[in-house]
C-alpha positions as CSV (number, residue, x, y, z in Angstrom):
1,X,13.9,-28.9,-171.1
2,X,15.6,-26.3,-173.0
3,X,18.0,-23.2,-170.9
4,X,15.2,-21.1,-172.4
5,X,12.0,-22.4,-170.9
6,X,13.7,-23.3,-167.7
7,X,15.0,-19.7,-167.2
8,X,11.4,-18.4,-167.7
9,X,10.6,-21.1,-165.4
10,X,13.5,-19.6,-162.7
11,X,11.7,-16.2,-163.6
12,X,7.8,-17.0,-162.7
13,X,9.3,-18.6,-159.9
14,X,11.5,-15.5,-158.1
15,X,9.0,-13.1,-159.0
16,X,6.2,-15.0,-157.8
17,X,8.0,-15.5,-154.3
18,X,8.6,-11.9,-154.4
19,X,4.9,-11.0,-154.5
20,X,3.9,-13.3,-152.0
21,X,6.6,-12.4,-149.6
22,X,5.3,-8.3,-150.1
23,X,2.0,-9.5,-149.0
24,X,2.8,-11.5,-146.3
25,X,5.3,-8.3,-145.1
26,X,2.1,-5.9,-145.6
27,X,-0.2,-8.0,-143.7
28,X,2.7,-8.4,-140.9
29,X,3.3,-4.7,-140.5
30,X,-0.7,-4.3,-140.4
31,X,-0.6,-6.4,-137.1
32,X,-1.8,-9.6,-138.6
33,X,0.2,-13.0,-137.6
34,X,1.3,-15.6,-140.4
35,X,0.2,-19.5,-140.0
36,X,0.1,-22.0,-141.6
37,X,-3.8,-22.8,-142.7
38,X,-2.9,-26.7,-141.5
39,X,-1.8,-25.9,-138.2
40,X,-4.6,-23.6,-137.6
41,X,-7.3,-25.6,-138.6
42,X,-5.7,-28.3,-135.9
43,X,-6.3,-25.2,-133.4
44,X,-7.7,-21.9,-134.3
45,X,-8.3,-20.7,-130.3
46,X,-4.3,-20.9,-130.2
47,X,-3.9,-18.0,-132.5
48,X,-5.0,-14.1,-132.7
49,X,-8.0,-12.6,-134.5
50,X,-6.3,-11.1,-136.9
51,X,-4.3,-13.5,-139.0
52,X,-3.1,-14.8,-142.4
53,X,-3.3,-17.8,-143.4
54,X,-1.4,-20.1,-146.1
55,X,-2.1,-22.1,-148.3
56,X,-5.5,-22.2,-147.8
57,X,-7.6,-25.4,-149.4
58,X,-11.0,-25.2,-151.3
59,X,-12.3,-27.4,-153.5
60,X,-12.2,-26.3,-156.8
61,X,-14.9,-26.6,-159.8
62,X,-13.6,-30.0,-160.9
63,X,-14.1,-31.6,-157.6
64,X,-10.3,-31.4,-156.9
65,X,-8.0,-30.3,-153.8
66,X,-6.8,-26.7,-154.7
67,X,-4.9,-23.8,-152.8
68,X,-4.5,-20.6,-152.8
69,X,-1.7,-18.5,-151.2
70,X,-3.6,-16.9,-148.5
71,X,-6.6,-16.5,-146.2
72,X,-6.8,-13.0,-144.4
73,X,-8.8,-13.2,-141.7
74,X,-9.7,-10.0,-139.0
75,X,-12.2,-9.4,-136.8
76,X,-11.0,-5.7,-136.3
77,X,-11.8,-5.4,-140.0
78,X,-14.6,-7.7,-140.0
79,X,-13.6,-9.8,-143.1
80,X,-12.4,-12.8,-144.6
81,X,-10.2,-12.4,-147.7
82,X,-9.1,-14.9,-150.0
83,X,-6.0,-13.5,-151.7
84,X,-4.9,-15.3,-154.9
85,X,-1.0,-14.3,-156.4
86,X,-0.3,-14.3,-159.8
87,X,3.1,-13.2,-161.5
88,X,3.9,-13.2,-165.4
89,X,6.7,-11.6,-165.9
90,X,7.5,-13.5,-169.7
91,X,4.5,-14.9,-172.0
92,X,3.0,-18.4,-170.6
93,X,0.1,-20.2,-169.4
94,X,-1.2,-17.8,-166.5
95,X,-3.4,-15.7,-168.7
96,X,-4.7,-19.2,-170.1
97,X,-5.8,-20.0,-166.9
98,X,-8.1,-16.4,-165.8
99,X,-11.3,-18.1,-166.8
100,X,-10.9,-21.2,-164.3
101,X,-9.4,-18.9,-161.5
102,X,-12.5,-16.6,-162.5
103,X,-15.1,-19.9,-162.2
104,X,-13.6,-21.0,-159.2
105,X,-13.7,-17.3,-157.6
106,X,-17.3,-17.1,-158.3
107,X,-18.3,-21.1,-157.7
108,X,-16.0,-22.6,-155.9
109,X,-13.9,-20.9,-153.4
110,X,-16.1,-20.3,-149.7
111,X,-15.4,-16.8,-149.0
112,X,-17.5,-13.4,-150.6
113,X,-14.5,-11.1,-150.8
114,X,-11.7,-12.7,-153.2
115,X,-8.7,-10.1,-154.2
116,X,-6.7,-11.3,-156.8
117,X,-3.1,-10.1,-157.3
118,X,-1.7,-10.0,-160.6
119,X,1.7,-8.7,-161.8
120,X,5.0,-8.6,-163.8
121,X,3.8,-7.5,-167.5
122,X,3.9,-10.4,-169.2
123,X,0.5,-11.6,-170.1
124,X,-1.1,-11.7,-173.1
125,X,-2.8,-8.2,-174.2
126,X,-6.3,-8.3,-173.3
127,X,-5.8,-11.4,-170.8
128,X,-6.2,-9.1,-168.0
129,X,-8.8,-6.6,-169.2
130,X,-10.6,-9.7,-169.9
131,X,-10.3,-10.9,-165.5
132,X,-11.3,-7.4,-164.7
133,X,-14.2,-7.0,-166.9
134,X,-15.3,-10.4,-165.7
135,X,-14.9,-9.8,-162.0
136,X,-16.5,-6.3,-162.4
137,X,-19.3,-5.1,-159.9
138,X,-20.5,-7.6,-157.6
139,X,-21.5,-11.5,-158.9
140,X,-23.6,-14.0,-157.9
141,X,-22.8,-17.5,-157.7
142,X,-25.4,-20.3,-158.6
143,X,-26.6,-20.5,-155.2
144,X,-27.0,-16.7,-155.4
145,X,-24.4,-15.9,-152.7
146,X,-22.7,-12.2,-153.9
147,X,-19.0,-12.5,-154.7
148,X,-16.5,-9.4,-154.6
149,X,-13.7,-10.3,-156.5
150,X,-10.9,-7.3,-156.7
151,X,-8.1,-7.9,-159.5
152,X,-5.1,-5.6,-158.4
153,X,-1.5,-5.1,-159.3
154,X,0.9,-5.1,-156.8
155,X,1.5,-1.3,-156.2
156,X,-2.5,-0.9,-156.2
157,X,-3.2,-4.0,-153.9
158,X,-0.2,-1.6,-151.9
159,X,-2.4,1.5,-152.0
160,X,-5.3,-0.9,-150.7
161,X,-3.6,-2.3,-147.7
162,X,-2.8,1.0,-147.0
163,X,-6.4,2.6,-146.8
164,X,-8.4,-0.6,-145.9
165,X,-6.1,-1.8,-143.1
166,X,-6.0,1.3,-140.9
């Protein structure tokens, strides 16, 4: 692998951590407790009503085991979030990949209400007008269940936090 790639690799990988650790600080400051989805699932009485999960599993549209970072969860907010991070700070393959997270927003994943975070200027031009013309309005899934799906950078998935989770 050449010092190149493997410093764009470095990259993706710092500024991906930093975006999920914002979110996990927002959610902490809003009252909400971090856990682990697999030790919840083991024992959900244990914990609050207003949590975030990580690492939460679905199945994806191939049939396979997939994750994404987080599962918000609130009953003082009356919602269920699945919160998907993406960070591309250099060109790669994230942008590449929109239409399958997209599909398995709309298809696969379990929850209504799907907020996608995406960040760090480096995708392809029109890679991300593309996800939010695609998740615009409300969808339906085959089974007709409506799906919400918000794509947000970081400083506006800040300024949602801030007004939603009052």
């Amino acid at each position: 692998m050449s010092d190149e790639i493997r410093k764009q690799g470095e990259l993706a990988n710092i500024g991906g951590n930093l975006l999920e650790g914002t979110v996990k600080e927002v959610f902490i400051s809003k009252g909400f407790e971090l856990v682990k989805y697999g030790n919840w699932i083991k024992n959900p009485e244990k914990y609050g009503k207003e949590i975030l999960l990580t690492n939460a599993p679905f199945i994806t549209i191939y049939n396979h085991n997939g994750k994404t970072e987080f599962l918000a969860i609130s009953e003082k907010y009356k919602f269920k979030i699945r919160i998907e991070c993406k960070w591309q700070q250099v060109a790669g393959s994230v942008d590449e990949k929109m239409p399958y997270l997209y599909l398995n927003c709309i298809e696969a994943m379990p929850e209504d209400y799907i907020i996608i975070i995406i960040d760090g200027g480096g995708g392809k031009k029109g890679a991300i007008t593309w996800l939010k013309e695609a998740a615009k309005g409300n969808k339906y899934n085959e089974a007709g269940v409506m799906k919400k799906i918000l794509i947000l950078t970081l400083a506006e998935f800040l300024a949602w936090a801030n007004t939603t989770l009052r």
